[in-house]
N, C-alpha and C positions, 0 to 999 in steps of 0.2 A: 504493500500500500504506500500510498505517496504521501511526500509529507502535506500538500496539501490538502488531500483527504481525508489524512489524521485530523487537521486541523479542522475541517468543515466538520466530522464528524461532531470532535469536541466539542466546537461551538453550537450546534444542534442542539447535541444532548445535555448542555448546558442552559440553554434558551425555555424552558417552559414557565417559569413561574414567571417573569415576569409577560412575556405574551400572552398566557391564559388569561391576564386580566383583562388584555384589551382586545382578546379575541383570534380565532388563530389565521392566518395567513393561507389566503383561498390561490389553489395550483388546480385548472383544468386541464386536460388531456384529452385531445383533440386525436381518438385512433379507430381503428376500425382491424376487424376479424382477418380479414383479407390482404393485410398491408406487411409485407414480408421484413421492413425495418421496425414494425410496430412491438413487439414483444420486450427486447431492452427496456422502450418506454414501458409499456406495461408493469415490467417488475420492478423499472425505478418508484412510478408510480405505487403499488404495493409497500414500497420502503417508508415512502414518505408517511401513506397515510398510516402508519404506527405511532405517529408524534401526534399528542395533542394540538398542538401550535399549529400544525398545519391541517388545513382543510383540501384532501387532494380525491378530487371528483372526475370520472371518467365519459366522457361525452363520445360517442360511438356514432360517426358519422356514416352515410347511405353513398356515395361517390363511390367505393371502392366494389360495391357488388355484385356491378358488371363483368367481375372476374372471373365469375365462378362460383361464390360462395356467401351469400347472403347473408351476413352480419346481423343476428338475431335481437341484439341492443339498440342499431343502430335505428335514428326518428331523423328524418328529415327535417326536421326542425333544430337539432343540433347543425347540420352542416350549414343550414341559414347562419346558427348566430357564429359558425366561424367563417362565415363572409361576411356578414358585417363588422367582425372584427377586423377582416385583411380590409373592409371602406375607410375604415376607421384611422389605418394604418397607411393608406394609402397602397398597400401594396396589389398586385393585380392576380397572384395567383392564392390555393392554399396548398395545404400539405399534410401529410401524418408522416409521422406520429408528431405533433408540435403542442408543447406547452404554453400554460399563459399563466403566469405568477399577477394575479391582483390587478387584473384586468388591464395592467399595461405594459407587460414586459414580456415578449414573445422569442422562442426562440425553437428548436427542436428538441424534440420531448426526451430525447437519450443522453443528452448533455450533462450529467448528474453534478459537475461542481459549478458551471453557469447555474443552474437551478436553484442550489444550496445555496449558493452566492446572493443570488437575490433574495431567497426567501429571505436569510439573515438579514439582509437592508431593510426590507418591510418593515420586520420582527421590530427592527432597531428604532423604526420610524415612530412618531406619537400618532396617537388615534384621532381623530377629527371627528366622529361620532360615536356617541355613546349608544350601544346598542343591548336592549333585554326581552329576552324570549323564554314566555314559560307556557309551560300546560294547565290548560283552565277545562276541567270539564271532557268532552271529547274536543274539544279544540285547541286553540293557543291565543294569547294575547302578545305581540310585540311592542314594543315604546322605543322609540327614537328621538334624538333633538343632538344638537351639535355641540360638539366637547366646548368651545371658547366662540370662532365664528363661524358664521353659514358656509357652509358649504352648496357645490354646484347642485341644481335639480338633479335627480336622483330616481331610481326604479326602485321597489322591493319585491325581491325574487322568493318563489317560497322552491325548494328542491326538495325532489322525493328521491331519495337513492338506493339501491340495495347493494348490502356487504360486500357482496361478492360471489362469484359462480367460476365452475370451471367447465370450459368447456374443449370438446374435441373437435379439430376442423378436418373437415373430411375432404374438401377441394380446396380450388385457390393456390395462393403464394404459400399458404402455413400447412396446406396439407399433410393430415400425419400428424401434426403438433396439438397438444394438453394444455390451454393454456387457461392461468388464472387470472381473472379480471378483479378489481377490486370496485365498493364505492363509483357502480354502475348506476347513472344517473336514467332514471325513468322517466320524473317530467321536472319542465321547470319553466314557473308559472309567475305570471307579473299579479301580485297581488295588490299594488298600488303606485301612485307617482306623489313624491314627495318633493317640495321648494325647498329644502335644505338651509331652513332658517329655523322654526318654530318647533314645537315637541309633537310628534305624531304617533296616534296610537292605532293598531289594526287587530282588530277581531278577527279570527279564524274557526268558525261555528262548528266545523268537522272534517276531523282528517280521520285516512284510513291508519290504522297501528302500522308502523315503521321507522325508518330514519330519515331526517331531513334536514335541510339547513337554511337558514332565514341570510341573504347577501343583499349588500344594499351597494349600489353601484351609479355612479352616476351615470347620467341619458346619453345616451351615444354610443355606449360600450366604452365608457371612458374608466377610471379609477376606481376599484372598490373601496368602500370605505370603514363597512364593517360585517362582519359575518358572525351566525353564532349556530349551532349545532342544536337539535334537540329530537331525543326519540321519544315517541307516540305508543 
């Protein structure tokens, strides 16, 4: 191991107390079944999401299943919002397997000490909104308002995820390959829009029992600003 990896390692596994307070640091993974460099990401992905600090969700894109092999996660709707992230960006194509650290820091989903790298900067970062999510009943109640000053207009995303599954791929690029997915994102749903000045509070009357996670992002697919976790 390198000594730089030591070192990400260390500062990792050093990092949770104080980020748990202010919530942990959302990593998407933008991959699909069919995509023959996707697996690295995948198990990087698996590493990550062991850390409380980070929030690391698997968004399983439909582009690739012309290959062969139908990606049984993958919703068209994921590959929408990783094109308007490349609008956002400006850039003109996408890709897998590609990570997104906090909605503004893109890069290829296998890079494991670029990734580490930024999460710690996040980590490092102060929080800009104060975020709390609890279970009321069968549903949840969230409250939001901004640490000091407002922040940009803003989305509130609710994610329904499940743990994890393995699966076999039987055609395609991975043909022949067991692999394990983690923190497989099922839907994810805009629950409200927020001016990112005043305190706002949302009701959620009923969810199905699972895991999820409440991300508040500003409009554009620009910055997240606060994420928090909660099973049902």
């Amino acid at each position: 191991m390198s000594r730089l990896n030591l070192f990400i390692g260390a500062a990792l596994l050093m990092a949770p107390v104080a980020v748990e307070a202010d919530g942990p640091v959302v990593v998407e993974l933008f991959t699909s079944q069919g995509c023959s460099s996707c697996p690295p990401a995948d198990r990087l992905l698996a590493e990550l999401s062991t850390h409380d600090y980070v929030l690391a969700l698997a968004l399983h894109v439909d582009y690739w299943d012309y290959m062969g092999w139908k990606d049984i996660f993958a919703q068209p709707a994921f590959s929408e919002r990783q094109r308007n992230y490349a609008r956002a960006w400006r850039e003109r194509s996408v890709y897998t397997p590609q990570m997104v650290v906090q909605g503004v820091s893109y890069m290829v989903g296998s890079r494991a000490d670029e990734i580490k790298r930024k999460i710690m900067q996040f980590e490092d970062s102060p929080s800009l909104v104060n975020l709390s999510v609890e279970t009321v009943r069968d549903g949840a109640r969230i409250e939001m308002a901004p640490v000091d000053v407002a922040v940009a207009a803003s989305n509130v995303y609710l994610v329904r995820y499940s743990p994890g599954e393995e699966v076999m791929i039987e055609r395609g690029e991975n043909a022949g390959k067991t692999i394990l997915y983690v923190n497989i994102v099922e839907a994810w749903e805009t629950l409200d829009e927020w001016d990112g000045s005043g305190r706002l509070t949302l009701d959620v009357p009923q969810m199905e029992a699972g895991e999820y996670a409440v991300i508040v992002q500003e409009k554009g697919l620009g910055q997240i600003y606060a994420a928090r976790r909660l099973s049902h």
